[in-house]
Biopython code that builds the backbone (N, CA, C, O; Angstrom):
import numpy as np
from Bio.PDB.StructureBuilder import StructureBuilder

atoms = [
    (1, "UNK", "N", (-23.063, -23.950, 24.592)),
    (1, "UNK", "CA", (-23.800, -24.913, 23.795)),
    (1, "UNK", "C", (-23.610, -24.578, 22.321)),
    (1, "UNK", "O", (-23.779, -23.466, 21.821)),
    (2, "UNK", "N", (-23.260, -25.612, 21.737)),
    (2, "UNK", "CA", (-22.772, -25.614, 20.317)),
    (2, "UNK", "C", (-24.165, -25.001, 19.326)),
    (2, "UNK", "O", (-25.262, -25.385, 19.731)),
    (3, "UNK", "N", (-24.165, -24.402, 18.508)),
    (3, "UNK", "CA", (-25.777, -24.302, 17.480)),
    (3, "UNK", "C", (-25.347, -25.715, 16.465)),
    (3, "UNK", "O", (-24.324, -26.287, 16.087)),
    (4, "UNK", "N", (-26.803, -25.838, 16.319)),
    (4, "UNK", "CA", (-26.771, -26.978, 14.918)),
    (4, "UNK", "C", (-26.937, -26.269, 13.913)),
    (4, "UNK", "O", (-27.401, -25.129, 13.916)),
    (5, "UNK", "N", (-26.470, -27.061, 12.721)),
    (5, "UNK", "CA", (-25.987, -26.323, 11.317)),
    (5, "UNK", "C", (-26.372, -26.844, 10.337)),
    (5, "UNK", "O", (-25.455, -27.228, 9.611)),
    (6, "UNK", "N", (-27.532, -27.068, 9.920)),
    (6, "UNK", "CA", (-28.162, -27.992, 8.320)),
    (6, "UNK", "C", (-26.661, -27.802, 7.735)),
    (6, "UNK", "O", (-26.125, -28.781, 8.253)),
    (7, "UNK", "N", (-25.939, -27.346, 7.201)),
    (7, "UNK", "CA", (-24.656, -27.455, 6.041)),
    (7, "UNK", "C", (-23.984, -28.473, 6.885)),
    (7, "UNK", "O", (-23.634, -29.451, 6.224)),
    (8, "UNK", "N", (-23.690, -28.540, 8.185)),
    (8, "UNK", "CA", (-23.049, -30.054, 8.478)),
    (8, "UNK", "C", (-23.571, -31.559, 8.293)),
    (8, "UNK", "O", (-23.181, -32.659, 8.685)),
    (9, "UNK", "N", (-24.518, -31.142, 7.597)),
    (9, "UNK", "CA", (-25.550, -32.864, 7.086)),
    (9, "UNK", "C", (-24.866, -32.758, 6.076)),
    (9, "UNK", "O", (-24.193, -33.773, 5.896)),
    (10, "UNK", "N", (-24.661, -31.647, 4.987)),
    (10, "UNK", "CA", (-24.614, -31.570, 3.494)),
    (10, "UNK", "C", (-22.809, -31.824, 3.013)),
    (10, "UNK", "O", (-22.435, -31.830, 1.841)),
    (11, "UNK", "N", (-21.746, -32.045, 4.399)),
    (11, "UNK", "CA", (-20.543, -32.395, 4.155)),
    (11, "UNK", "C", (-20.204, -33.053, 3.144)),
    (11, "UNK", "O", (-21.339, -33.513, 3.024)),
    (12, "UNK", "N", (-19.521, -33.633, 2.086)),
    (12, "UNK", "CA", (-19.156, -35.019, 1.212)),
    (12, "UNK", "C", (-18.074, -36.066, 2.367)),
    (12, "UNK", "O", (-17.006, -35.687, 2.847)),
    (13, "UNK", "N", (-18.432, -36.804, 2.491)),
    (13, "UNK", "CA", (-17.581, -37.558, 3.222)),
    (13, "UNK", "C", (-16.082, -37.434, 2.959)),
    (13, "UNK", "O", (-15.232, -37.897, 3.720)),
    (14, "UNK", "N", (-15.768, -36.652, 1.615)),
    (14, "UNK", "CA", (-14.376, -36.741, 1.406)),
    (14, "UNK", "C", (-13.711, -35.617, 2.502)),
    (14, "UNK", "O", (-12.786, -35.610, 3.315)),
    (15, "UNK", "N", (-14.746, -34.679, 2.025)),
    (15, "UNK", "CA", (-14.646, -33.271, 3.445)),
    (15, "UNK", "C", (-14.581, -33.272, 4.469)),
    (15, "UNK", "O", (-13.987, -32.351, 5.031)),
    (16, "UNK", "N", (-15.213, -34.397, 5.250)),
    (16, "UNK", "CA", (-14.816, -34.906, 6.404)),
    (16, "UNK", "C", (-13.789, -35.161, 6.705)),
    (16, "UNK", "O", (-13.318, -34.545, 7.660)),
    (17, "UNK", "N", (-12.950, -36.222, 6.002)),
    (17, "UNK", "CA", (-11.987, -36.506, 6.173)),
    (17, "UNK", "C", (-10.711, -35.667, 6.576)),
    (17, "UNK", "O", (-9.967, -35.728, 7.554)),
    (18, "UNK", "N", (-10.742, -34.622, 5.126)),
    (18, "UNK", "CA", (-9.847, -33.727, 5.086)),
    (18, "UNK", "C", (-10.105, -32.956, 6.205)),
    (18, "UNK", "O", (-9.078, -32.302, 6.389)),
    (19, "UNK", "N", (-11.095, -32.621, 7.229)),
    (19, "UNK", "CA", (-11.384, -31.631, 8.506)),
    (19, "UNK", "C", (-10.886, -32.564, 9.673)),
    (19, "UNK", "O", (-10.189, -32.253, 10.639)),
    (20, "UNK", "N", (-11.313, -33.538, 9.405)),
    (20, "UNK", "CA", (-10.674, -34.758, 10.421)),
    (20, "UNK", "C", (-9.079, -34.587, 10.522)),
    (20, "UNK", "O", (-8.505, -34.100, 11.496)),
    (21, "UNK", "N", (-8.445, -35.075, 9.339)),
    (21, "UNK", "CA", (-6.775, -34.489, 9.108)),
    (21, "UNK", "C", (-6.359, -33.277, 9.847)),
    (21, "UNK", "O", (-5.549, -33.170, 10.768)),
    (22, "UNK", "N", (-7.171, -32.278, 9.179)),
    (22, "UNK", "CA", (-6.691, -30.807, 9.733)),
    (22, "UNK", "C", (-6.952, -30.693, 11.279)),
    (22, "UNK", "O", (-6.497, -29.700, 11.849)),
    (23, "UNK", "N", (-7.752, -31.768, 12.109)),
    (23, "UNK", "CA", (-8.298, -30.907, 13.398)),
    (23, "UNK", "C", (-6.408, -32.321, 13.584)),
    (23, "UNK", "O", (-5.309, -31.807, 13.791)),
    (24, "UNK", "N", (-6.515, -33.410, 13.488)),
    (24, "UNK", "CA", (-5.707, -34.137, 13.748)),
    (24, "UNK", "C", (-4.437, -33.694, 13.929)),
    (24, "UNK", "O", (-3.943, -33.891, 15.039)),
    (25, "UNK", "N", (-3.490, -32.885, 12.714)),
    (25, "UNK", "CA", (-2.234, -32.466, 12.509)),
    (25, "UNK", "C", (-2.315, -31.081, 13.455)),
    (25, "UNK", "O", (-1.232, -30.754, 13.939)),
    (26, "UNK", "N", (-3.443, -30.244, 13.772)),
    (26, "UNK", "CA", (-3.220, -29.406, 14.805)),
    (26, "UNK", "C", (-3.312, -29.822, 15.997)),
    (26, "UNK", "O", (-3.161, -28.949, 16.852)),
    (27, "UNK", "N", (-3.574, -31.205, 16.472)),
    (27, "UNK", "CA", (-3.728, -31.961, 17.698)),
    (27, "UNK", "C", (-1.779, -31.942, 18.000)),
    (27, "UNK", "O", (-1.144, -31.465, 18.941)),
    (28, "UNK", "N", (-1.291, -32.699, 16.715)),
    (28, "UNK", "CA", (0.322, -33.228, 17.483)),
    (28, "UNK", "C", (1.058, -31.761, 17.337)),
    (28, "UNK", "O", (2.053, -31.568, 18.036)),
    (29, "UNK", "N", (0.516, -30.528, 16.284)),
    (29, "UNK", "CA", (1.501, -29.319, 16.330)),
    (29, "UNK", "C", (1.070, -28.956, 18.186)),
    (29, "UNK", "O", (1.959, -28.410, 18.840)),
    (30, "UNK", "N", (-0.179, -29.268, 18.849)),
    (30, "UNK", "CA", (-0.292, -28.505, 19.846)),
    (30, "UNK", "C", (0.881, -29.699, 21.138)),
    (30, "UNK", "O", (1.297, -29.206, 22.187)),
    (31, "UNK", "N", (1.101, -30.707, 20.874)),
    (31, "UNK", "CA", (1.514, -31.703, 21.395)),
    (31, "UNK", "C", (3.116, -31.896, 21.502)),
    (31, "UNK", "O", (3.835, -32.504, 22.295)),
    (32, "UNK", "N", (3.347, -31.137, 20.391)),
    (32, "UNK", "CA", (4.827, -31.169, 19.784)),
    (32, "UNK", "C", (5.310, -29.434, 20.349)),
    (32, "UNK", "O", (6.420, -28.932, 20.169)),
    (33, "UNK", "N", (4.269, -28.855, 20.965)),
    (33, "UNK", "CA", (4.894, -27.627, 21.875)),
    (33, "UNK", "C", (4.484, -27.823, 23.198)),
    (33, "UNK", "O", (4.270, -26.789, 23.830)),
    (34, "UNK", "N", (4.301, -29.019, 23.850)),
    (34, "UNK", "CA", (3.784, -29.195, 25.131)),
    (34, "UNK", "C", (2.956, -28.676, 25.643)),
    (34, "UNK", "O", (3.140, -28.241, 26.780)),
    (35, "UNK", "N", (1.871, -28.541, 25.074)),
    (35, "UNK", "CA", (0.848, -27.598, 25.371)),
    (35, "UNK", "C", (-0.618, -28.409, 25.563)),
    (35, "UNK", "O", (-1.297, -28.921, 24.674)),
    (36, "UNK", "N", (-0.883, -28.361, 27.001)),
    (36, "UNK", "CA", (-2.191, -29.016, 26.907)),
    (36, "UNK", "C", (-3.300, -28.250, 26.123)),
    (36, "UNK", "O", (-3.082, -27.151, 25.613)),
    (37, "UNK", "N", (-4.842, -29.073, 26.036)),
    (37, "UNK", "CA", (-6.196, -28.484, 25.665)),
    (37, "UNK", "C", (-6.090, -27.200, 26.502)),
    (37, "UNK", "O", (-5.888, -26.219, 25.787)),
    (38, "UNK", "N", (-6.151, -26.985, 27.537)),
    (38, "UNK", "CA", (-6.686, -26.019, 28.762)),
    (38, "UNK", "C", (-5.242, -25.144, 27.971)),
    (38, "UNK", "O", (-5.506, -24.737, 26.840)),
    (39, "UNK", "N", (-4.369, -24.963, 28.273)),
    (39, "UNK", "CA", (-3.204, -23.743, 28.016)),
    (39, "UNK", "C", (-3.734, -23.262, 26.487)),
    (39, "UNK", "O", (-3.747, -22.067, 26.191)),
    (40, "UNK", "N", (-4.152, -24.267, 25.582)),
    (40, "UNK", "CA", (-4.521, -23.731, 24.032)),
    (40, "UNK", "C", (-5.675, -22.770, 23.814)),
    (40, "UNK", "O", (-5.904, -21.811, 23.076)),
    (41, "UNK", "N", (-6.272, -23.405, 24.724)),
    (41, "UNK", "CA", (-7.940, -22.292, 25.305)),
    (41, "UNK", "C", (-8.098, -21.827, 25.863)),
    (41, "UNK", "O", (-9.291, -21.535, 25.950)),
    (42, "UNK", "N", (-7.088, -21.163, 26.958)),
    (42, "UNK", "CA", (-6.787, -20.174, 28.060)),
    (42, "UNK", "C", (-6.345, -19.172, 26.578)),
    (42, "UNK", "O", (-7.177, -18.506, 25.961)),
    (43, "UNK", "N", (-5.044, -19.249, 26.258)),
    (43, "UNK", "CA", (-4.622, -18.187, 24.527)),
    (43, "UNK", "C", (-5.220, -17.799, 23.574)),
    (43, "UNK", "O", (-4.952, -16.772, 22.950)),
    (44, "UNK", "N", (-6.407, -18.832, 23.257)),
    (44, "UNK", "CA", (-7.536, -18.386, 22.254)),
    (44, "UNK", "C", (-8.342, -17.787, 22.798)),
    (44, "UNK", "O", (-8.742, -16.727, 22.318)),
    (45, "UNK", "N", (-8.728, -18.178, 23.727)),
    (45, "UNK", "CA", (-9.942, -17.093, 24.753)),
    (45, "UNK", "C", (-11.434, -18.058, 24.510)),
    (45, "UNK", "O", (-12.598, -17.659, 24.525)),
    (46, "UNK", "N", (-10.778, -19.780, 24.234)),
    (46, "UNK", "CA", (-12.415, -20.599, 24.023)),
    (46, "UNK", "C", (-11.948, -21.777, 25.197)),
    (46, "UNK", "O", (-10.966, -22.009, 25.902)),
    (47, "UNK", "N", (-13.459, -22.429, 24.902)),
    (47, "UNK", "CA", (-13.462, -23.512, 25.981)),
    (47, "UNK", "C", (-12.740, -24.575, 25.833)),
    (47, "UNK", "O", (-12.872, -24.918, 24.658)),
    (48, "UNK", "N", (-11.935, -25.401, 26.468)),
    (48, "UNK", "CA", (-11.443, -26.785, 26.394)),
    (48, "UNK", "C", (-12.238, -27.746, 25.236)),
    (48, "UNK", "O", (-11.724, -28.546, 24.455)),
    (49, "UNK", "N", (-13.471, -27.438, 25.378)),
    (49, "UNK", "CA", (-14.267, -28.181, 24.719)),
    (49, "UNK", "C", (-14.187, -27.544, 23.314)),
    (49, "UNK", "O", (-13.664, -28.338, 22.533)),
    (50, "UNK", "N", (-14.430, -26.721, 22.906)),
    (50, "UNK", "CA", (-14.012, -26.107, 21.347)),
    (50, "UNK", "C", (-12.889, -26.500, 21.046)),
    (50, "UNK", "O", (-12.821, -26.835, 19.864)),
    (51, "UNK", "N", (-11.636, -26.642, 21.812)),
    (51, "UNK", "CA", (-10.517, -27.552, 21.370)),
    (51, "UNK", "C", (-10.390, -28.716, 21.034)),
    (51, "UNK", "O", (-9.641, -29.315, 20.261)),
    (52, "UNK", "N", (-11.405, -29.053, 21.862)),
    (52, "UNK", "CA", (-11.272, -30.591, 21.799)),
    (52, "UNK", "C", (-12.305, -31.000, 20.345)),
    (52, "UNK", "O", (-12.288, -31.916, 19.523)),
    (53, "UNK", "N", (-13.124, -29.837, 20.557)),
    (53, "UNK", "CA", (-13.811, -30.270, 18.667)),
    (53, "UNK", "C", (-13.166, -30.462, 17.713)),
    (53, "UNK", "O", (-13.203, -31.393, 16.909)),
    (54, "UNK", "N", (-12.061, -28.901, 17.800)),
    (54, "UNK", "CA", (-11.579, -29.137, 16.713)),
    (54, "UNK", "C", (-10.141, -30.261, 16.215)),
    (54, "UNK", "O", (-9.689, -30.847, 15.232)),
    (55, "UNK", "N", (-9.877, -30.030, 17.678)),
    (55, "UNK", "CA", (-9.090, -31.575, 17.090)),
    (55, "UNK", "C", (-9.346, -32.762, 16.820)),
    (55, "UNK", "O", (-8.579, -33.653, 16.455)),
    (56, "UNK", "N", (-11.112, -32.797, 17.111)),
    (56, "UNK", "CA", (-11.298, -34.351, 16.238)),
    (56, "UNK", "C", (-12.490, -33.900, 15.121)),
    (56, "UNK", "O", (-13.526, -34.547, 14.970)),
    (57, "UNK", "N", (-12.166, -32.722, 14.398)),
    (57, "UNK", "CA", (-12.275, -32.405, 13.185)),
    (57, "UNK", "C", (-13.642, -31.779, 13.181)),
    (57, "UNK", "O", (-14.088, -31.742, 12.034)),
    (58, "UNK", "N", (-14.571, -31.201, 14.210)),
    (58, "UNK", "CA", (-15.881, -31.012, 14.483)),
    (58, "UNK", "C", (-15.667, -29.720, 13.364)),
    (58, "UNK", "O", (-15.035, -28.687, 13.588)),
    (59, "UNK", "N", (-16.472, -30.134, 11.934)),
    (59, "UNK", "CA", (-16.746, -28.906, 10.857)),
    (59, "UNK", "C", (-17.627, -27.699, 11.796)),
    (59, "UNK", "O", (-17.548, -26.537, 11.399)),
    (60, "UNK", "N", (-18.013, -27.841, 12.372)),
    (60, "UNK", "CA", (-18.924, -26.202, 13.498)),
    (60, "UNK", "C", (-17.773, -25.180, 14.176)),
    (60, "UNK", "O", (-18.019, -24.103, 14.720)),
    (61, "UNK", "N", (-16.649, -25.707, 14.028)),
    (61, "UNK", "CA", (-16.070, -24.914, 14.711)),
    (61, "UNK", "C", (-15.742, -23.765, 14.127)),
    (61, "UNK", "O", (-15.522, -23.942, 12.929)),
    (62, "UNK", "N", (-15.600, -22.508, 14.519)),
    (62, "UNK", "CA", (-15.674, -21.471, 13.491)),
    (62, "UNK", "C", (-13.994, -20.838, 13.149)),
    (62, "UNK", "O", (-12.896, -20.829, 13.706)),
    (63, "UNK", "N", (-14.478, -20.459, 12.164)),
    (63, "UNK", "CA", (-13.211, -20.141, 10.840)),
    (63, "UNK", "C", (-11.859, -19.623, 11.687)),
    (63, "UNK", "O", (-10.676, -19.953, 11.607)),
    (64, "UNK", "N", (-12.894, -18.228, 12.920)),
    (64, "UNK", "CA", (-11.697, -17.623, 13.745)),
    (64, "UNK", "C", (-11.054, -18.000, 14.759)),
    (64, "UNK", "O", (-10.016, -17.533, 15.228)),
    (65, "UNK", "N", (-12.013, -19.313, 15.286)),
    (65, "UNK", "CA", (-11.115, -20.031, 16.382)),
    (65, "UNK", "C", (-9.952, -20.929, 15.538)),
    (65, "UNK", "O", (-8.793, -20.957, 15.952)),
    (66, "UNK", "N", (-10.209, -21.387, 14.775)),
    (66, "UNK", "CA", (-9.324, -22.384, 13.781)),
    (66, "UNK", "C", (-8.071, -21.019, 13.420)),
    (66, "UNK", "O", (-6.868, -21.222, 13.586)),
    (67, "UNK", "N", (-8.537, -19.885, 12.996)),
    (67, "UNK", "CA", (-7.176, -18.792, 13.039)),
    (67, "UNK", "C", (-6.446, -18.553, 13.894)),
    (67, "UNK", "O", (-5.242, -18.302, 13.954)),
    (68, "UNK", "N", (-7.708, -18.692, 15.002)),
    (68, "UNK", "CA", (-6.545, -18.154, 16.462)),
    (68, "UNK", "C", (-5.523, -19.575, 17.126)),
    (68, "UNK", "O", (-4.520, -19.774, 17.811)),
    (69, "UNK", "N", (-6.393, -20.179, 16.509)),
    (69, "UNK", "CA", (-5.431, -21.824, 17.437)),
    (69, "UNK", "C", (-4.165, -21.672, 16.294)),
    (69, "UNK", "O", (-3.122, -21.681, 16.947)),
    (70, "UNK", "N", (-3.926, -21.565, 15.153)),
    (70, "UNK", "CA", (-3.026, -21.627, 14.148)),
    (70, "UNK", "C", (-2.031, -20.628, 14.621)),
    (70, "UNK", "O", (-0.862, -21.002, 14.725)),
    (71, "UNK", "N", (-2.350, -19.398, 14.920)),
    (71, "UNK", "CA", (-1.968, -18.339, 14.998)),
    (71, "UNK", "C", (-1.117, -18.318, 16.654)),
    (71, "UNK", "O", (-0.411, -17.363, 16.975)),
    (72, "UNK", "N", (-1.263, -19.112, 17.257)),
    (72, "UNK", "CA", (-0.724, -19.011, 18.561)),
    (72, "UNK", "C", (0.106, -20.681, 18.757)),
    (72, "UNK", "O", (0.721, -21.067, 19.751)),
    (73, "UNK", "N", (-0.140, -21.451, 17.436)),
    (73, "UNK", "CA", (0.779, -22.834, 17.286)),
    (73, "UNK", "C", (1.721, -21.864, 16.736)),
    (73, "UNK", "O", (2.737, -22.030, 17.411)),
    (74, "UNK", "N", (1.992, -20.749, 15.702)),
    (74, "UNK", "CA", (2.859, -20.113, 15.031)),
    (74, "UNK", "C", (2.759, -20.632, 13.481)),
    (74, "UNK", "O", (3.677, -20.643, 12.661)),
    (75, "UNK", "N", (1.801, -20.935, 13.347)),
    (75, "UNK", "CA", (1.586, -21.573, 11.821)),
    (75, "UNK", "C", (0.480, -21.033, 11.014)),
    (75, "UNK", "O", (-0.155, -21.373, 10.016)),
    (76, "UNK", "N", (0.501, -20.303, 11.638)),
    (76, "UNK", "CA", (-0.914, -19.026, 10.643)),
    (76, "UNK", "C", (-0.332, -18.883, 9.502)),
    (76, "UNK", "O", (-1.160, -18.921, 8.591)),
    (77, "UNK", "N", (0.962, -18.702, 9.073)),
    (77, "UNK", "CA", (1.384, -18.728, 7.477)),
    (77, "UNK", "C", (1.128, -19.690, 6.509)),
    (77, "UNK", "O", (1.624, -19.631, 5.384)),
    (78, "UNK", "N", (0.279, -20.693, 6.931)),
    (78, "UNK", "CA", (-0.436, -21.353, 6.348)),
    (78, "UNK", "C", (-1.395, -21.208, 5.343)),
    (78, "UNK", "O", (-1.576, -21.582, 4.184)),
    (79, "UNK", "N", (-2.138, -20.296, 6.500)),
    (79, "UNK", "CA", (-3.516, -19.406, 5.988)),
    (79, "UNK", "C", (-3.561, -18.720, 4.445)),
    (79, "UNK", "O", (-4.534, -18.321, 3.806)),
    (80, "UNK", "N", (-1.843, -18.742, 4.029)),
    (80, "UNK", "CA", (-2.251, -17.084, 2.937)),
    (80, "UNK", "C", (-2.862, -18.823, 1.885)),
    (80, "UNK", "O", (-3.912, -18.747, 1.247)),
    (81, "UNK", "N", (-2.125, -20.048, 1.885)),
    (81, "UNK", "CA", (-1.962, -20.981, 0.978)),
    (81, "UNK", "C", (-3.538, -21.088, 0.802)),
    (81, "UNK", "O", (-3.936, -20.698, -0.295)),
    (82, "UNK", "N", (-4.411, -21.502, 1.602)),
    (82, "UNK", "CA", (-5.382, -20.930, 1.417)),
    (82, "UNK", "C", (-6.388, -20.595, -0.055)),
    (82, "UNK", "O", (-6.345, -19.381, -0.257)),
    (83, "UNK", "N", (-7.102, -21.182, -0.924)),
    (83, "UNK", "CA", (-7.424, -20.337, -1.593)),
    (83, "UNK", "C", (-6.979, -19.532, -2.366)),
    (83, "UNK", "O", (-7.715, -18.728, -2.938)),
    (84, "UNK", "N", (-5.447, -19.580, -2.581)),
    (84, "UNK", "CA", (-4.620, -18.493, -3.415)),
    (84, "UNK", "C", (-4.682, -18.874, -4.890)),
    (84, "UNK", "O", (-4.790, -20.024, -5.317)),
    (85, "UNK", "N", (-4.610, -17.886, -5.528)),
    (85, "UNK", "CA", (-4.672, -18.036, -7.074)),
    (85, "UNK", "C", (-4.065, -18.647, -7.440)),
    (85, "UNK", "O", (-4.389, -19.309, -8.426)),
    (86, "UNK", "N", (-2.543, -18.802, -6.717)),
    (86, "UNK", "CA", (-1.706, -18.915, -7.281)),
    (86, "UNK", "C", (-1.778, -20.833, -7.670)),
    (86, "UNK", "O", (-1.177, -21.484, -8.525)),
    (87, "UNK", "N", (-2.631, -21.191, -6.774)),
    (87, "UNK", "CA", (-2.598, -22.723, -6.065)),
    (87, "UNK", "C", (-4.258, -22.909, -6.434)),
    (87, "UNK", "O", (-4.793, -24.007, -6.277)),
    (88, "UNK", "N", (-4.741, -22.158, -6.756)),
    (88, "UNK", "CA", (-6.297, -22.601, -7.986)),
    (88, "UNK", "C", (-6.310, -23.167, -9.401)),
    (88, "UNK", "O", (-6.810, -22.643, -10.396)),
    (89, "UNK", "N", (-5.632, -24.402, -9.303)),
    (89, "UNK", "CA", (-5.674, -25.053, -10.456)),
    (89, "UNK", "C", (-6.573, -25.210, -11.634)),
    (89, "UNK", "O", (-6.368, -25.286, -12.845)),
    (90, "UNK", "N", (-8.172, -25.248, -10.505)),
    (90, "UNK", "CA", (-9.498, -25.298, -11.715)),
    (90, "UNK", "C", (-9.608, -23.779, -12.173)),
    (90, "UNK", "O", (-9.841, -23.508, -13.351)),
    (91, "UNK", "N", (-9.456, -22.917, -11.325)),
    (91, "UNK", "CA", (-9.682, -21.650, -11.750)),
    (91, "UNK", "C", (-8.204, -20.872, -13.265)),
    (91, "UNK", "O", (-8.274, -20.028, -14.159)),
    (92, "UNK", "N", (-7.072, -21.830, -12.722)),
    (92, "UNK", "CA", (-6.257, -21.986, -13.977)),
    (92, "UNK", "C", (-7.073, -21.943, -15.350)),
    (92, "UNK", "O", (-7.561, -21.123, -16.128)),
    (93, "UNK", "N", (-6.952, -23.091, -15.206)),
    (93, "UNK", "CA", (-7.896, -24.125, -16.321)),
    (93, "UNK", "C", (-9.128, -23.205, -16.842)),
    (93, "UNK", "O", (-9.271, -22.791, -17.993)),
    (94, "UNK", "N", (-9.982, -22.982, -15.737)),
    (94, "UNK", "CA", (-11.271, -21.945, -16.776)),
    (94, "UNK", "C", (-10.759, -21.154, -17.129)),
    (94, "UNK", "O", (-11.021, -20.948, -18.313)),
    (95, "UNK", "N", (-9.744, -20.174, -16.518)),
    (95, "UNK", "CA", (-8.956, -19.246, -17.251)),
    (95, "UNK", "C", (-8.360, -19.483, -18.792)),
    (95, "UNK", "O", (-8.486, -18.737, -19.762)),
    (96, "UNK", "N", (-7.611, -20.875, -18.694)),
    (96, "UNK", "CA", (-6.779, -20.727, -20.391)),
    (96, "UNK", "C", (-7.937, -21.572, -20.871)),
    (96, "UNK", "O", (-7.575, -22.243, -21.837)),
    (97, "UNK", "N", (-9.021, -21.750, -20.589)),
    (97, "UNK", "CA", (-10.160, -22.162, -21.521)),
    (97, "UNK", "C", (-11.339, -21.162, -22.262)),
    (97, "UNK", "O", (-12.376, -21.393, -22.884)),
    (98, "UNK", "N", (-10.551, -19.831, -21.820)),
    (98, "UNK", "CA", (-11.389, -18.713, -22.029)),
    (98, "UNK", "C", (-10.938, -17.895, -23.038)),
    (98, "UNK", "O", (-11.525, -16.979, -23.613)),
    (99, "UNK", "N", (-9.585, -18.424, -23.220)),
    (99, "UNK", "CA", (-8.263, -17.583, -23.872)),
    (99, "UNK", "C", (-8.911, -17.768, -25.596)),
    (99, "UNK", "O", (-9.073, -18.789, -26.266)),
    (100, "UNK", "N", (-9.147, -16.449, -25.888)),
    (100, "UNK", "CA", (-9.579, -16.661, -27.973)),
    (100, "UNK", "C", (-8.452, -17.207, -28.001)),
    (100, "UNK", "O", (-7.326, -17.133, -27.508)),
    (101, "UNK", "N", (-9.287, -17.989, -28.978)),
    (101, "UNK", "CA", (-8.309, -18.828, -30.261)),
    (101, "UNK", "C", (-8.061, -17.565, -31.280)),
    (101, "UNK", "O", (-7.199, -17.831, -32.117)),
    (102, "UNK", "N", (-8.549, -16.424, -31.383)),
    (102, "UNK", "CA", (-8.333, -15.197, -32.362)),
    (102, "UNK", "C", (-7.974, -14.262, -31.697)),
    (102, "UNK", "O", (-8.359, -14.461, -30.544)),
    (103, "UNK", "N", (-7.183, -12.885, -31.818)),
    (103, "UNK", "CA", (-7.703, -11.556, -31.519)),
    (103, "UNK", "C", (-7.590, -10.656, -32.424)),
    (103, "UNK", "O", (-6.590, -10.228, -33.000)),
    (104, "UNK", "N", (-9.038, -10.308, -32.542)),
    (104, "UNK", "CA", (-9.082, -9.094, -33.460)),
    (104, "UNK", "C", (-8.550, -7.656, -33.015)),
    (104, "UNK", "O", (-9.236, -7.123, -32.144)),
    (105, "UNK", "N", (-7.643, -7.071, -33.386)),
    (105, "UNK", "CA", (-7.227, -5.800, -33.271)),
    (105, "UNK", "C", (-8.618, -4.812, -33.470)),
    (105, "UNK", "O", (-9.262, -5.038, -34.495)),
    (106, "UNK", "N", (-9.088, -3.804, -32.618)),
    (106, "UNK", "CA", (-9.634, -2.979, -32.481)),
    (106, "UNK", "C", (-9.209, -1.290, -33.997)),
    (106, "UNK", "O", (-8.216, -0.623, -34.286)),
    (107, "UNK", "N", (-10.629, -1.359, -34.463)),
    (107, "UNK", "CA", (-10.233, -0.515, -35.676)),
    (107, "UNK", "C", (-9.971, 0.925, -35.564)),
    (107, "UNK", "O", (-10.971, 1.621, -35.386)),
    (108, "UNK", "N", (-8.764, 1.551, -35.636)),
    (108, "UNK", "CA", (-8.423, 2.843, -35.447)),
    (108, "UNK", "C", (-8.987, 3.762, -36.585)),
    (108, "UNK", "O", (-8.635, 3.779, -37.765)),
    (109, "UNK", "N", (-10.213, 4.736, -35.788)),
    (109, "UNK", "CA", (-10.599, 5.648, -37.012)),
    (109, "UNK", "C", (-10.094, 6.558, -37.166)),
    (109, "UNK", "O", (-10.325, 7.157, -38.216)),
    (110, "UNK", "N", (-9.010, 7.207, -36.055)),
    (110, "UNK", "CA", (-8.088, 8.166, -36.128)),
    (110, "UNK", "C", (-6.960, 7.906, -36.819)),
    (110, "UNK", "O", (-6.061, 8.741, -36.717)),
    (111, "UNK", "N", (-6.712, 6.599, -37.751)),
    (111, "UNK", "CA", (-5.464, 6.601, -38.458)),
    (111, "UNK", "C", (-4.821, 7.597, -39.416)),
    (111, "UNK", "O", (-3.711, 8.051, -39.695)),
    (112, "UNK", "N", (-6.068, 7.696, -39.764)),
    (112, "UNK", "CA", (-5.337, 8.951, -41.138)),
    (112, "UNK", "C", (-5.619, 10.297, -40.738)),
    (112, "UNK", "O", (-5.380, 11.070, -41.666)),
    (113, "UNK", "N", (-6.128, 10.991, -39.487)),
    (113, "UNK", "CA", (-5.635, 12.062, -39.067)),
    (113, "UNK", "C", (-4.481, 12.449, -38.729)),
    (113, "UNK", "O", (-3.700, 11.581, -38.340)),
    (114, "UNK", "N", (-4.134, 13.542, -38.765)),
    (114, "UNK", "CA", (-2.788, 14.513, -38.984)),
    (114, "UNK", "C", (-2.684, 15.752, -37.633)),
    (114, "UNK", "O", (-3.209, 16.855, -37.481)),
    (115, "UNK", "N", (-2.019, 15.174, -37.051)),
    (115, "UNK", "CA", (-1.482, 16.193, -36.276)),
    (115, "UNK", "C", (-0.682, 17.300, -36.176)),
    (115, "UNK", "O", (-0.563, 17.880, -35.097)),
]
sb = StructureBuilder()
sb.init_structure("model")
sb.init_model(0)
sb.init_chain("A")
sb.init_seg("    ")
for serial, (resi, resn, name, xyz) in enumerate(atoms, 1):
    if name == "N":
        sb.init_residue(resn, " ", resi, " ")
    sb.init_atom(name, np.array(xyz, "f"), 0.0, 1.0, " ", f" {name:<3s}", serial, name[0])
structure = sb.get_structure()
């Protein structure tokens, strides 16, 4: 039996969507290796029914079943894309919005000592 989750009321419908997509495109990767529900959840070690959530995008499903189904399609290299800095555009942006317009050089009081 699934738990209920107050944060699945608080979704944006756009978020939906995009979980909808993601359970969707892991529906035809599991389809496109001939692999029924039951063989995908015999390998993950979950129920038919957790498969079947997540392929029609059920946000409850948890982070590590969504790893392990990826991870046994062979597409876990997905995962690093993820959140990477490299691919954080807003976090770009606050970054070179942080950047002085000045830098003051730090004052050396050891200049005119003699070694």
């Amino acid at each position: 039996m699934t738990k209920k989750s107050l944060s699945k009321n608080a979704i944006p419908s756009q978020l939906i969507t995009v979980i909808e997509k993601v359970g969707s495109n892991i529906q035809v990767a599991r389809k496109r290796r001939r692999m029924t529900q039951k063989e995908l959840a015999t390998r993950v070690f979950c129920s038919i029914a957790t498969i079947n959530r997540l392929e029609k995008g059920d946000g409850g499903v948890s982070l590590n079943i969504l790893c392990q189904v990826l991870w046994v399609l062979g597409i876990e290299d997905q995962l690093l894309n993820l959140a990477s800095p490299e691919r954080d555009s807003a976090g770009l942006q606050e970054d070179l919005q942080r950047i002085p317009k000045k830098i003051k050089r730090p004052t050396d009081h050891n200049k005119n000592m003699e070694f």
